[in-house]
C-alpha positions as CSV (number, residue, x, y, z in Angstrom):
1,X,0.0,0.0,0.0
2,X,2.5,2.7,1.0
3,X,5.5,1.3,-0.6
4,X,7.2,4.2,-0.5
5,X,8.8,6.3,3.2
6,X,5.5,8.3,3.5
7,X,3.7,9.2,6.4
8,X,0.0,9.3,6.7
9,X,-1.2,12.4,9.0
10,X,-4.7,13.1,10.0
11,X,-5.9,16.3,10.8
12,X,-9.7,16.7,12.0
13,X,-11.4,18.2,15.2
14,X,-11.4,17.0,18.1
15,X,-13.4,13.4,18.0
16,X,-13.4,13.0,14.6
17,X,-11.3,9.7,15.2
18,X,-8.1,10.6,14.4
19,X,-6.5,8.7,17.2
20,X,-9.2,5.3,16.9
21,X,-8.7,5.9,13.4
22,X,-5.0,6.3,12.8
23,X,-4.5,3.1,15.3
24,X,-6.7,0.9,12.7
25,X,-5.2,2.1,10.1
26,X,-1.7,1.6,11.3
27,X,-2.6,-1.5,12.3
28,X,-4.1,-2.5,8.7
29,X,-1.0,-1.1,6.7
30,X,2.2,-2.5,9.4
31,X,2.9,1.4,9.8
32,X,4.1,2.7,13.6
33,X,1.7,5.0,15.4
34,X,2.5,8.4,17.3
35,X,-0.4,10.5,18.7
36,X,1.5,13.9,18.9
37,X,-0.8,15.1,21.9
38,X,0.8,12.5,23.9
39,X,4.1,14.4,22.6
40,X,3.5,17.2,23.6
41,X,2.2,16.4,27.3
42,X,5.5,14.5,27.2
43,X,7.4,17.6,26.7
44,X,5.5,19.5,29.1
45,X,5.4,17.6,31.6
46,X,1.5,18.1,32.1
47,X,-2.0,17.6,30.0
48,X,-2.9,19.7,27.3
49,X,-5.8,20.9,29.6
50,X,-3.0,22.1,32.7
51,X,-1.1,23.9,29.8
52,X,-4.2,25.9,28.6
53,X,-5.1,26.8,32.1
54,X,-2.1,27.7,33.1
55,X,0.0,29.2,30.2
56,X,-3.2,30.2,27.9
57,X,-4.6,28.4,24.6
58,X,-1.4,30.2,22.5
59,X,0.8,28.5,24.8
60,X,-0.5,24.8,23.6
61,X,-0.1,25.8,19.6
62,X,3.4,27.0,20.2
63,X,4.1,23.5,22.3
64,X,2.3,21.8,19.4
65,X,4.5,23.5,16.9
66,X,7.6,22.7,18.2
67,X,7.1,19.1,18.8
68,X,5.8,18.8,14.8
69,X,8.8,20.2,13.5
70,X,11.2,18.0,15.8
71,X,9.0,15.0,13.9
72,X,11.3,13.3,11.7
73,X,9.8,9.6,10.9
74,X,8.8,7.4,8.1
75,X,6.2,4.7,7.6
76,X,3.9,6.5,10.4
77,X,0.4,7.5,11.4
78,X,0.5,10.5,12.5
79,X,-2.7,11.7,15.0
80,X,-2.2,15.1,15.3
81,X,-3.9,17.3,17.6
82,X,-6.9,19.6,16.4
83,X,-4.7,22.8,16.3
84,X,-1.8,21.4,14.3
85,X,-2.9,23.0,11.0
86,X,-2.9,27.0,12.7
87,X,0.9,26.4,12.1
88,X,1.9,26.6,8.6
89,X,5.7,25.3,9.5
90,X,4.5,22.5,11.2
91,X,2.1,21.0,8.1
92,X,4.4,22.2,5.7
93,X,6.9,20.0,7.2
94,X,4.5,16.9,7.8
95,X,3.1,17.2,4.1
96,X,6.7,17.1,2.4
97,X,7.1,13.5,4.3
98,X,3.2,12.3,4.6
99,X,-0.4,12.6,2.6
100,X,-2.6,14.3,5.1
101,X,-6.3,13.4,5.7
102,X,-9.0,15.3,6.9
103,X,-11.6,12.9,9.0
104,X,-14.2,15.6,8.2
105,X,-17.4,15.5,10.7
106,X,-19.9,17.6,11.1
107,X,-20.4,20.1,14.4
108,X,-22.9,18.3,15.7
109,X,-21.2,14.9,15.5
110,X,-18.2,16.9,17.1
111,X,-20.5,18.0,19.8
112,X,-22.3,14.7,20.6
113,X,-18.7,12.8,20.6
114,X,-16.8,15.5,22.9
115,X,-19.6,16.6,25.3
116,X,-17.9,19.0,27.4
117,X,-15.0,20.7,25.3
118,X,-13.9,22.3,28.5
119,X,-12.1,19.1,29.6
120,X,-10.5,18.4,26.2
121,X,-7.2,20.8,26.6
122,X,-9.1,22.3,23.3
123,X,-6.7,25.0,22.0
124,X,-9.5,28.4,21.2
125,X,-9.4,31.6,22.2
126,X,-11.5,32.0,25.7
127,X,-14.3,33.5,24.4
128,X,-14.9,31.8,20.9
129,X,-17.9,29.1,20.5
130,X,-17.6,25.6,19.2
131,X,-19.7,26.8,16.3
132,X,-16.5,29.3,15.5
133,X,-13.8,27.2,16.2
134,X,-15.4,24.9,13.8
135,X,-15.7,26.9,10.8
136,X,-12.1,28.4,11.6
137,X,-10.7,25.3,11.7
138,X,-12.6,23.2,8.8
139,X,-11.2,25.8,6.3
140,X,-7.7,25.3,7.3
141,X,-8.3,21.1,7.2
142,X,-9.5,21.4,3.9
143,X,-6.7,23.5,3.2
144,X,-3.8,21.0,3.9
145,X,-5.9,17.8,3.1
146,X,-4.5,15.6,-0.1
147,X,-7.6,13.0,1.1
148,X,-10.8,14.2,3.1
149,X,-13.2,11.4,4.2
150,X,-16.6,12.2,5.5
151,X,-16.9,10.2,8.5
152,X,-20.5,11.0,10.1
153,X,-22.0,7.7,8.9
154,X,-19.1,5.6,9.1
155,X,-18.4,3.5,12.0
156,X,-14.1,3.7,12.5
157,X,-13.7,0.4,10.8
158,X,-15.9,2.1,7.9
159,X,-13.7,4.7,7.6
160,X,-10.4,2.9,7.9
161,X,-11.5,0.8,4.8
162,X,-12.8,3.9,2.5
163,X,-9.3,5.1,3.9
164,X,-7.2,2.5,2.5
165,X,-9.4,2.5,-0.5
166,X,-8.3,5.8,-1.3
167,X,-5.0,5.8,-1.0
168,X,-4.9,3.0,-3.4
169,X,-6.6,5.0,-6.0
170,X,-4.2,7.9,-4.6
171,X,-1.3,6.0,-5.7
172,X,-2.2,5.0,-8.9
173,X,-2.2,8.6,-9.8
């Protein structure tokens, strides 16, 4: 399937299953897996939630940024968090290794599946609404995506096939 060194990275809000997702998928393929939230709470020495209440929401992208560009693997899943695409260094460096997907949802899918945000170490500005973040956010997925799959009626398994379908065509081209 991926013959070649290439990464696949998902981008996608938060419960869009780019963690349950990237696992299957890695899984499917014989590709490692690195969740780069769990990078970064590695670096900081705290959740993603402790550095947005203590440092502020600006404080997690710039954390987020820097352990992107330090990323330098092949033959990976990449689960980035939902921010990872507000830094164009950071993508520009995961697209030149990786095909990025978008595991596109809609809001209210996002809402059902995360309940309360608050808990989420959800990198927004203090007084902007999910609705917001949303639309900010979906243009910048589309943006960077080389594959988007619409995952509101797909159960994960679903989508890792359609996935895996796709790159397959994507490769033939």
């Amino acid at each position: 399937m991926l013959s070649d060194s290439r990464n696949l990275i998902f981008v996608g809000m938060p419960g869009s299953g780019k963690s349950t997702v990237g696992v299957l998928v890695a899984k499917r393929l014989g590709l490692g897996f690195i969740d780069t939230d769990l990078l970064i709470q590695q670096k900081a020495g705290c959740t993603l939630q402790d550095i947005v209440n203590q440092r502020g929401y600006l404080a997690l992208r710039l954390v987020e940024e820097e352990v992107l560009l330090q990323l330098n693997v092949e033959k990976h899943v990449l689960s980035t968090g939902g921010s990872a695409v507000y830094s164009d260094a950071a993508m520009t460096h995961l697209k030149m290794g990786g095909i990025v997907i978008f595991l596109d949802i809609s809001l209210d899918t996002v809402a059902s599946r995360i309940g309360d945000y608050s808990l989420r170490g959800i990198s927004k500005r203090p007084e902007q609404s999910l609705i917001e973040l949303y639309e900010e956010r979906s243009a910048l997925y589309s943006r960077y995506a080389d594959i988007t799959i619409q995952g509101d009626a797909l159960s994960q398994e679903r989508v890792c096939e359609v996935l895996i379908e796709r790159l397959s065509a994507y490769h033939a081209h």
